[in-house]
C-alpha positions in Angstrom: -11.4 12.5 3.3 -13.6 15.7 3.3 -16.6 14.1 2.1 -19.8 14.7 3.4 -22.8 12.3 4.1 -26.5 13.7 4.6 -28.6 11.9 6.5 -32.1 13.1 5.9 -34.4 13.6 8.4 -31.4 12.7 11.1 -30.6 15.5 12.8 -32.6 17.9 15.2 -35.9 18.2 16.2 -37.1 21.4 14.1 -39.0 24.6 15.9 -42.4 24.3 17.2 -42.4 20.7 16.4 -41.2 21.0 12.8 -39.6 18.1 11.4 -36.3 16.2 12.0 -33.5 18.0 9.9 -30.8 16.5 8.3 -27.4 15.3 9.5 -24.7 16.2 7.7 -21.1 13.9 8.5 -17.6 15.0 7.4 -15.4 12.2 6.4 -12.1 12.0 8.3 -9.2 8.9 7.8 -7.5 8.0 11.0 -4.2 8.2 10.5 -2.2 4.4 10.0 1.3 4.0 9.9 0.9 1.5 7.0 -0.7 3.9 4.1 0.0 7.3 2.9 -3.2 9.4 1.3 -3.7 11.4 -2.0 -6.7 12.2 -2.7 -8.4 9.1 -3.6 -4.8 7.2 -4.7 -3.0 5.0 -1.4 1.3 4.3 -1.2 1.9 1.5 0.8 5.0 0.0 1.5 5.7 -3.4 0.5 8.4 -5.4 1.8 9.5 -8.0 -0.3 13.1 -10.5 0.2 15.8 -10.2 -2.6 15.1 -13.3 -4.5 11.6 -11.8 -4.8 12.7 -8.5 -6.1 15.5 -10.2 -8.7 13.2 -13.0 -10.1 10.0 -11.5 -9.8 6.8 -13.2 -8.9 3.4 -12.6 -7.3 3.1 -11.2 -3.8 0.1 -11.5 -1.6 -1.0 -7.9 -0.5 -3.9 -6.3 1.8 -5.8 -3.6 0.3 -7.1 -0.5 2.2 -10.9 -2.0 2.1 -9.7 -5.4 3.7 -9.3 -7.7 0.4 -6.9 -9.9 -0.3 -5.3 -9.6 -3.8 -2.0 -11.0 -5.7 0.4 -8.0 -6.8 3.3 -8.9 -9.5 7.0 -7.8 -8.8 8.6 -7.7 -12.0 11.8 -9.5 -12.3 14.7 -6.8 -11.3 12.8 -4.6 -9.4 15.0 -2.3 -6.6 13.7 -0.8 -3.3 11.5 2.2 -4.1 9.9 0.6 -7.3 6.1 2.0 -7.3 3.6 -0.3 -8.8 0.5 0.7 -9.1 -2.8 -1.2 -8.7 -6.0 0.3 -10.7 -8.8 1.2 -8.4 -7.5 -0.5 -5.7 -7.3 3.0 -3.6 -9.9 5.0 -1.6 -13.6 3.8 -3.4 -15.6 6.5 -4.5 -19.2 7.3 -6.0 -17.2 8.2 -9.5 -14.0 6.5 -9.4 -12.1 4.8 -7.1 -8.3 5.8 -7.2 -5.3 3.6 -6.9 -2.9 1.8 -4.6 0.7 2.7 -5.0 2.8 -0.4 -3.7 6.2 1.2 -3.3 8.9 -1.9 -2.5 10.9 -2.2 0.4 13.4 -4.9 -0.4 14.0 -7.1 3.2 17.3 -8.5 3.7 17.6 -11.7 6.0 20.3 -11.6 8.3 23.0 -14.8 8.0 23.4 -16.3 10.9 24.2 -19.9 10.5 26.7 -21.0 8.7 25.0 -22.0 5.6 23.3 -18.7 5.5 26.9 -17.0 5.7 27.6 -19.2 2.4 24.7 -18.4 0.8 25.5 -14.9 0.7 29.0 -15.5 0.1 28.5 -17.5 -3.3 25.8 -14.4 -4.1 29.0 -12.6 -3.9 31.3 -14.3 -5.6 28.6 -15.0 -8.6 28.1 -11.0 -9.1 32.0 -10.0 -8.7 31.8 -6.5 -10.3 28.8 -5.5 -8.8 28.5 -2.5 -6.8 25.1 -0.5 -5.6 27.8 2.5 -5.3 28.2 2.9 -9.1 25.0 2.3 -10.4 
């Protein structure tokens, strides 16, 4: 953002039939919910479901520029976990900076009754654990 782009010979006629002159275009981002800028660097929140965030695995993410690419969670990761992918951020003529994926973990709701189990044998198998104290 900030950057300028010269256009030669694009802009106004010049005096007395002079030639074109040049067109000069400030770059400005419009603002998106889904990406915070620094600089050259992206944050992006990625939301990810529990089992993805305690066993880890790859993650299917869209970049700023429209590409497709896989991310790895690493196995215990919590909500707020940055990871960071190299030049994946705003591209530039020197280098292109990188795209913060900061994790959002997603909790399912239970609403059958197998669901309501599910989380209830979670429970039981982690009896001392508490987000509280940690």
């Amino acid at each position: 953002e900030g950057q300028m782009i010269r256009l030669a010979g694009q802009g106004s006629p010049g005096f007395n039939g002079g030639a074109a002159g040049d067109l000069f275009l400030e770059v400005q981002f419009r603002p998106d919910a889904r990406w915070r800028i620094d600089g050259r660097d992206v944050t992006q929140k990625l939301r990810v479901t529990p089992w993805e965030a305690a066993l880890g695995g790859g993650v299917q993410v869209t970049t700023p520029d429209g590409k497709t690419v896989e991310a790895t969670v690493p196995a215990g990761s919590g909500s707020g976990r940055k990871l960071r992918l190299k030049g994946r951020g705003i591209p530039s003529s020197a280098t292109p900076g990188d795209l913060y994926l900061e994790l959002d973990i997603a909790v399912p709701s239970a609403v059958t009754p197998e669901q309501k189990a599910a989380w209830e044998a979670l429970a039981k198998a982690y009896p001392g654990f508490d987000p509280r104290m940690t």
